[in-house]
N, CA, C and O atoms as a DFTB+ gen file, in Angstrom:
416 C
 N C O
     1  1       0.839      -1.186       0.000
     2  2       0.000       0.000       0.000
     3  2       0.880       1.244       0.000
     4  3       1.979       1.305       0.550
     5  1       0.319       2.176      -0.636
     6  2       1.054       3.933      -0.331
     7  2       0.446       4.673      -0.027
     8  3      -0.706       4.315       0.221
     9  1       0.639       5.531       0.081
    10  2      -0.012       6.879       1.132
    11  2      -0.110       7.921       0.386
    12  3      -0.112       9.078       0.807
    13  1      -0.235       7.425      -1.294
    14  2      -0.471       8.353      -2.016
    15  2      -1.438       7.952      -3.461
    16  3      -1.183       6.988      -4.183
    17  1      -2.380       8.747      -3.644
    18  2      -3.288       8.293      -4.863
    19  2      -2.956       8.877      -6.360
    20  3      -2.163       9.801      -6.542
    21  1      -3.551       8.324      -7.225
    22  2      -2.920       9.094      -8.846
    23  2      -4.205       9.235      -8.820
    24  3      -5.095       8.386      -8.790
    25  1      -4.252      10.723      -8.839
    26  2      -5.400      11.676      -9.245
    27  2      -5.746      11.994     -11.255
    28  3      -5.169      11.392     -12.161
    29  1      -6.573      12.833     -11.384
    30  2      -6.992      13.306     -12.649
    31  2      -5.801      14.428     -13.008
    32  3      -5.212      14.575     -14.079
    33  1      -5.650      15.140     -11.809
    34  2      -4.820      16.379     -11.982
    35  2      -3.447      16.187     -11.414
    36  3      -2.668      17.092     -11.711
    37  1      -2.856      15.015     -10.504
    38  2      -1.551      14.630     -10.514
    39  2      -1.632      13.317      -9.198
    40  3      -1.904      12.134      -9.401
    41  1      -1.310      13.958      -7.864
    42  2      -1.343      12.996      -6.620
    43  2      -2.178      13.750      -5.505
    44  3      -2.547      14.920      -5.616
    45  1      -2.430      12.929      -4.413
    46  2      -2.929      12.915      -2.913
    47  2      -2.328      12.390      -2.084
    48  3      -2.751      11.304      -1.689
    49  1      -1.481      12.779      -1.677
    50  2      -0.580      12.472      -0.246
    51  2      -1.103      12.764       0.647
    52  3      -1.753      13.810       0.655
    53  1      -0.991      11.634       2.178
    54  2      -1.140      11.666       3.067
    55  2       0.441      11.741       3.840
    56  3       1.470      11.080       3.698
    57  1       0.095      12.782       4.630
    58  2       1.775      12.711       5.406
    59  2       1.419      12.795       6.807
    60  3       0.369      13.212       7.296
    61  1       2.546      12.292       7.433
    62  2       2.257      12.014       9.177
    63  2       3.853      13.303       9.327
    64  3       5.012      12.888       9.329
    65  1       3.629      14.204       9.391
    66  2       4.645      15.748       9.328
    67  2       5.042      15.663      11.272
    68  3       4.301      15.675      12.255
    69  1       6.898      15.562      11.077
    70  2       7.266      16.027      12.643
    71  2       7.829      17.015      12.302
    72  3       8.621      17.102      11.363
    73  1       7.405      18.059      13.191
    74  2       8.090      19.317      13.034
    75  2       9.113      19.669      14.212
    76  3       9.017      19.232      15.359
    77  1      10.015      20.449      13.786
    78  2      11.310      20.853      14.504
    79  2      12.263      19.267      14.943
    80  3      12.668      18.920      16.053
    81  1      12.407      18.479      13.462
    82  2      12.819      17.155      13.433
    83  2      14.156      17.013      13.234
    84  3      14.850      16.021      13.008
    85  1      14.455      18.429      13.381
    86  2      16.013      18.018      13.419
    87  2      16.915      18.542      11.713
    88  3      17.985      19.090      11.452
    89  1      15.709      17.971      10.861
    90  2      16.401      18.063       9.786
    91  2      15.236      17.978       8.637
    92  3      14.154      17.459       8.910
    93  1      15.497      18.484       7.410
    94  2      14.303      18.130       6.404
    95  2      14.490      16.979       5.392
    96  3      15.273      16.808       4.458
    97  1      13.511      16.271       5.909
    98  2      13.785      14.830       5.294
    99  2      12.466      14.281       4.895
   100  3      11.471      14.864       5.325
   101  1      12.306      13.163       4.077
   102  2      11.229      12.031       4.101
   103  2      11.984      10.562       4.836
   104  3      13.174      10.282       4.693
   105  1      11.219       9.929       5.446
   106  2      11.656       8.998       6.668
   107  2      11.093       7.503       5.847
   108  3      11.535       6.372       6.056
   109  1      10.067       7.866       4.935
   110  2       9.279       6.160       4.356
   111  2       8.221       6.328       4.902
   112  3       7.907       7.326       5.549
   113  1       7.466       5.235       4.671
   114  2       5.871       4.864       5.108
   115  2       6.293       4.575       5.857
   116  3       7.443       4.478       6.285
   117  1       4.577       4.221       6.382
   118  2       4.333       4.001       7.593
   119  2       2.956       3.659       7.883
   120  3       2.007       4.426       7.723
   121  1       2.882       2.276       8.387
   122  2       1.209       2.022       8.484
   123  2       1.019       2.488       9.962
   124  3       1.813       2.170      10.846
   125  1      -0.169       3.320      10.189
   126  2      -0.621       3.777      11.719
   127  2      -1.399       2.231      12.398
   128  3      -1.496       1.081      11.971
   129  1      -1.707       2.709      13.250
   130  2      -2.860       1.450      14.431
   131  2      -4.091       1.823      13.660
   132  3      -4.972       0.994      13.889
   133  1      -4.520       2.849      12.753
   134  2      -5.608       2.883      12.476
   135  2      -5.816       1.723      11.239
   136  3      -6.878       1.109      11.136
   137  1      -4.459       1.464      10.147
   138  2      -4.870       1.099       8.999
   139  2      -4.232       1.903       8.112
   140  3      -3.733       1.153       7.273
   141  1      -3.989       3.018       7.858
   142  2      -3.889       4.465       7.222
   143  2      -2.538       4.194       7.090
   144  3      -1.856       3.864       8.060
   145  1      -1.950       4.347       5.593
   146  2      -0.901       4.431       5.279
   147  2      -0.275       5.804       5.102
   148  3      -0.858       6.565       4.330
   149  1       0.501       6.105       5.527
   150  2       0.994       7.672       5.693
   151  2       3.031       7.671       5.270
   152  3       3.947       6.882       5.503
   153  1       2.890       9.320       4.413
   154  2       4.330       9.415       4.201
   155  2       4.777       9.883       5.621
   156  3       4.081      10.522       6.410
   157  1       6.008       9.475       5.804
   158  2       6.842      10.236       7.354
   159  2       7.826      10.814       7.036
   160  3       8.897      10.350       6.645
   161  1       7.303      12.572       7.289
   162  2       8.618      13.301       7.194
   163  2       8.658      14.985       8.104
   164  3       7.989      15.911       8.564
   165  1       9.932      14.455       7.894
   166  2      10.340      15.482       9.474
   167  2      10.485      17.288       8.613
   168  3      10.395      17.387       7.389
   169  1      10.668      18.296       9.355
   170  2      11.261      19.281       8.877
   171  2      11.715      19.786      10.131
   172  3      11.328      19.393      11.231
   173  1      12.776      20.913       9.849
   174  2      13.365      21.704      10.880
   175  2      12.299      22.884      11.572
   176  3      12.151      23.096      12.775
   177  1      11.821      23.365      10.779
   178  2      10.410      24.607      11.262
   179  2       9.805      24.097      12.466
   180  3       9.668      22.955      12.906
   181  1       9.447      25.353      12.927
   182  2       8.902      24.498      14.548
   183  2       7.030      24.981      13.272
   184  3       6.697      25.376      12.154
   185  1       6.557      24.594      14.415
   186  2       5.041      24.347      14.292
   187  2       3.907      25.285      14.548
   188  3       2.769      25.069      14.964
   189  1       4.597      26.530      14.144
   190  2       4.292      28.040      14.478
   191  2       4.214      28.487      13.405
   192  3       5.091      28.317      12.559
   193  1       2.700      29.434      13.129
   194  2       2.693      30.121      11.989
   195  2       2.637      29.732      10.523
   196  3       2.550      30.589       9.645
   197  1       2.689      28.414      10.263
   198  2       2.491      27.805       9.819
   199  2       4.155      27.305       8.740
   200  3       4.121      26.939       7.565
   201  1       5.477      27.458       9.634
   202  2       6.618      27.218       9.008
   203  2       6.721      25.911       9.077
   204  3       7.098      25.560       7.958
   205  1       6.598      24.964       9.769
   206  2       5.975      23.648       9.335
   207  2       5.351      23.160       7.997
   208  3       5.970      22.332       7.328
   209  1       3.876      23.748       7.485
   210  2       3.681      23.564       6.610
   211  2       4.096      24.220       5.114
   212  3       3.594      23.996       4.012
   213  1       5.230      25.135       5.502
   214  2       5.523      25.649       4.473
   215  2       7.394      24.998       4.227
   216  3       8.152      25.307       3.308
   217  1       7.600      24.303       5.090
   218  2       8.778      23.792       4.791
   219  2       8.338      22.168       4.101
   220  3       9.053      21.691       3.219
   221  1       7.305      21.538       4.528
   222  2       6.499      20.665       4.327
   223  2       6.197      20.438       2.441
   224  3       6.289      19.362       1.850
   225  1       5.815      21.856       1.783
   226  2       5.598      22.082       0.815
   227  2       6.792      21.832      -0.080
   228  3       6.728      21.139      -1.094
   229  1       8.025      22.513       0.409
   230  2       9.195      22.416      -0.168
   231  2       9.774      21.348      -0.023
   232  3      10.640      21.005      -0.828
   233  1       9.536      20.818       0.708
   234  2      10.478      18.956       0.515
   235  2       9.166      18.151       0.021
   236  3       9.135      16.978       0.393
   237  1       8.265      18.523      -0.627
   238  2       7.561      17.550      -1.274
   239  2       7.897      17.838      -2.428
   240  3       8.199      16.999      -3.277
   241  1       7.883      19.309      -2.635
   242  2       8.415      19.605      -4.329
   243  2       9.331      19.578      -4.742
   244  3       9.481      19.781      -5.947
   245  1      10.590      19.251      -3.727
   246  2      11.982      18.783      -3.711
   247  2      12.137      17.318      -4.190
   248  3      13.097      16.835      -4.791
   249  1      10.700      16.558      -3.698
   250  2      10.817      15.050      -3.825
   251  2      10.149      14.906      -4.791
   252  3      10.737      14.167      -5.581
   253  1       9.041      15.286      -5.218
   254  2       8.533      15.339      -6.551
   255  2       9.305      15.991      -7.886
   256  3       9.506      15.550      -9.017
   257  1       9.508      16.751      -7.485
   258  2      10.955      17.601      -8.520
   259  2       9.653      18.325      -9.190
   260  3       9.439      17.998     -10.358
   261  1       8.781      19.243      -8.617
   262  2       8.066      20.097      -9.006
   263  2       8.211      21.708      -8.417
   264  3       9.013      21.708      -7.483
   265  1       7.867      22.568      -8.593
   266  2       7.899      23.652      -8.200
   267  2       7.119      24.040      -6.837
   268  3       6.046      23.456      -6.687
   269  1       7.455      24.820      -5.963
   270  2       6.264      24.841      -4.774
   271  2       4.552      24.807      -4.662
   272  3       3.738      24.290      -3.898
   273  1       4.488      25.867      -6.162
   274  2       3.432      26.304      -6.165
   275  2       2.476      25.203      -6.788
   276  3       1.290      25.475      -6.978
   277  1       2.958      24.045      -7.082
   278  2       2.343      22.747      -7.952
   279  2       2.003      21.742      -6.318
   280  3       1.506      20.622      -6.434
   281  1       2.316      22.275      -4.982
   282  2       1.271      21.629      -4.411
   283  2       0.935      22.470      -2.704
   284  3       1.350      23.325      -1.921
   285  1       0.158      21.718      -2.876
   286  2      -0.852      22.499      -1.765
   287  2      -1.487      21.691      -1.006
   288  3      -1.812      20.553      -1.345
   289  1      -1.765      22.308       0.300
   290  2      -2.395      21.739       1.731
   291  2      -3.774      22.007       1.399
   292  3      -4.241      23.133       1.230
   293  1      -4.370      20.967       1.318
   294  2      -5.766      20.740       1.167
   295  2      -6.092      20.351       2.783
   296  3      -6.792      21.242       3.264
   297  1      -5.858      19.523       3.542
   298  2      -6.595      19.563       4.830
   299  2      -5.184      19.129       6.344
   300  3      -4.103      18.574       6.149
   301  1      -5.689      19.578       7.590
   302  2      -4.631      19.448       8.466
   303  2      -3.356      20.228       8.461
   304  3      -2.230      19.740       8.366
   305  1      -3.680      21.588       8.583
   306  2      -3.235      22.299       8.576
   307  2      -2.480      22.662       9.931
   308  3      -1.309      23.032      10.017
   309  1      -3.528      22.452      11.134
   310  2      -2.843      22.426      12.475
   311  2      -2.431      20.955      13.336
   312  3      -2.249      20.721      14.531
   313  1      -2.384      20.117      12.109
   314  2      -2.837      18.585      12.748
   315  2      -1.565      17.928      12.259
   316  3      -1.061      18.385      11.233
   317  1      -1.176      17.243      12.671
   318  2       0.355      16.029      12.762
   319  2       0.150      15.091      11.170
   320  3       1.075      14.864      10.390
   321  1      -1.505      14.594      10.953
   322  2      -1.843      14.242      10.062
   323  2      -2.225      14.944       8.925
   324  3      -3.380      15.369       8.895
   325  1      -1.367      15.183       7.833
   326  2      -2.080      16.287       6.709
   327  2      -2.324      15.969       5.193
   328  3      -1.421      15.163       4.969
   329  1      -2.866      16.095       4.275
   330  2      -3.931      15.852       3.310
   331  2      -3.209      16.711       2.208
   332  3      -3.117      17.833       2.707
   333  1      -2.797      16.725       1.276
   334  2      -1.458      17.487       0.365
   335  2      -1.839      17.188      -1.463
   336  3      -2.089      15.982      -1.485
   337  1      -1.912      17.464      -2.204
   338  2      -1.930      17.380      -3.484
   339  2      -0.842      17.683      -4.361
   340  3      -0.337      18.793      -4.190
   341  1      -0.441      17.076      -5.115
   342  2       0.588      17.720      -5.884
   343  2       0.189      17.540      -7.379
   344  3      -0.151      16.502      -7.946
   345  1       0.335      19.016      -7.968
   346  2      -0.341      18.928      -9.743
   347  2       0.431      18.425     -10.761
   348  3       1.499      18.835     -10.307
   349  1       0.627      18.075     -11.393
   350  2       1.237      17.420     -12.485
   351  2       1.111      15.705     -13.158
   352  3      -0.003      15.204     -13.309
   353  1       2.165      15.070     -13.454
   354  2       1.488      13.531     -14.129
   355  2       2.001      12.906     -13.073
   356  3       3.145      12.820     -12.625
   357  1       0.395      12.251     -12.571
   358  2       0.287      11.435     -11.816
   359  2       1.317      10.482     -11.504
   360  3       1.984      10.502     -10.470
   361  1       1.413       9.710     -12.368
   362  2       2.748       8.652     -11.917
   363  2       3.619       8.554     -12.163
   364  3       4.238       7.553     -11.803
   365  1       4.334       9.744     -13.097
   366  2       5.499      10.490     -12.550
   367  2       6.145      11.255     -11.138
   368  3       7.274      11.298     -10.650
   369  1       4.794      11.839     -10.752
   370  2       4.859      12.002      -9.384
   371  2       5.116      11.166      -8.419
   372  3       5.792      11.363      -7.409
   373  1       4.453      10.048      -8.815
   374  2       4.307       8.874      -7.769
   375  2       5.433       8.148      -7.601
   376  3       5.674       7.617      -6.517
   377  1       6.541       8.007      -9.028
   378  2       7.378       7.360      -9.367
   379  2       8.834       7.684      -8.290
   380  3       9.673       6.939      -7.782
   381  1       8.592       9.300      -8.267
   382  2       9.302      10.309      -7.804
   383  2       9.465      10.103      -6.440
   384  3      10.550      10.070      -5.860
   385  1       8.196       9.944      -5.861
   386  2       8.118       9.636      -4.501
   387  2       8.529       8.625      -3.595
   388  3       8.726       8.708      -2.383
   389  1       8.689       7.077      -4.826
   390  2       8.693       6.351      -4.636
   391  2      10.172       6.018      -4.358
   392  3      10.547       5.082      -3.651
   393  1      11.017       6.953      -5.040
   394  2      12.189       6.697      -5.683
   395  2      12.777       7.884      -3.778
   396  3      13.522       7.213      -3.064
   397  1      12.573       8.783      -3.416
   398  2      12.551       9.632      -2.006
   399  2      12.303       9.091      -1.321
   400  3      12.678       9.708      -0.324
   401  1      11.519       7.540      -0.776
   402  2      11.004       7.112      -0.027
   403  2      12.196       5.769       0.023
   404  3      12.528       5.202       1.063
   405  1      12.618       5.505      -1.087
   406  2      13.057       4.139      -1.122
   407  2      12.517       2.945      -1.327
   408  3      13.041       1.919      -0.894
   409  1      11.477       2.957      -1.971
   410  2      10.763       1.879      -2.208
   411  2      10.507       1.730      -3.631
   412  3      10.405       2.710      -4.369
   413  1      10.401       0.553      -4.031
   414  2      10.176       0.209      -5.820
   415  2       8.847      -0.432      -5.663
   416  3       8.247      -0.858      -6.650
């Protein structure tokens, strides 16, 4: 399973985001106790103001190899668990991710 869908308009990531982690990274999946497959990744930003989710943005488009503005926080904005889109071809994106995560 992944923690990410191939949309019409590119992907849907689910990320499980630690903030002030030391470092900006993606860590791999991760299945929760719920079921819910989630990406794990840390950033340095503390969790204020929303520099968390804006460092969040940039290591996805770092890992996707897209531009910032190609994705966006759709839900969990103040929440550990967050809801993310990224625009472009779908499983190129996915490929991308896959390839940041370490997994084939």
């Amino acid at each position: 399973m992944r923690p990410w869908t191939v949309t019409s308009g590119g992907l849907t990531v689910v990320v499980r985001l630690t903030p002030r982690g030391g470092r900006d990274a993606i860590d791999g999946i991760e299945r929760r106790d719920d079921g819910q497959w989630v990406l794990k990744a840390r950033v340095r930003a503390a969790a204020t103001e929303g520099e968390a989710n804006g460092a969040l943005v940039a290591l996805l488009a770092r890992a996707a190899g897209v531009p910032p503005r190609s994705v966006a926080l759709v839900s969990g904005a103040t929440a550990r668990i967050k809801r993310l889109t990224i625009a472009g071809h779908g499983p190129t994106l996915a490929a991308a991710l896959e390839k940041a995560c370490g997994v084939s």
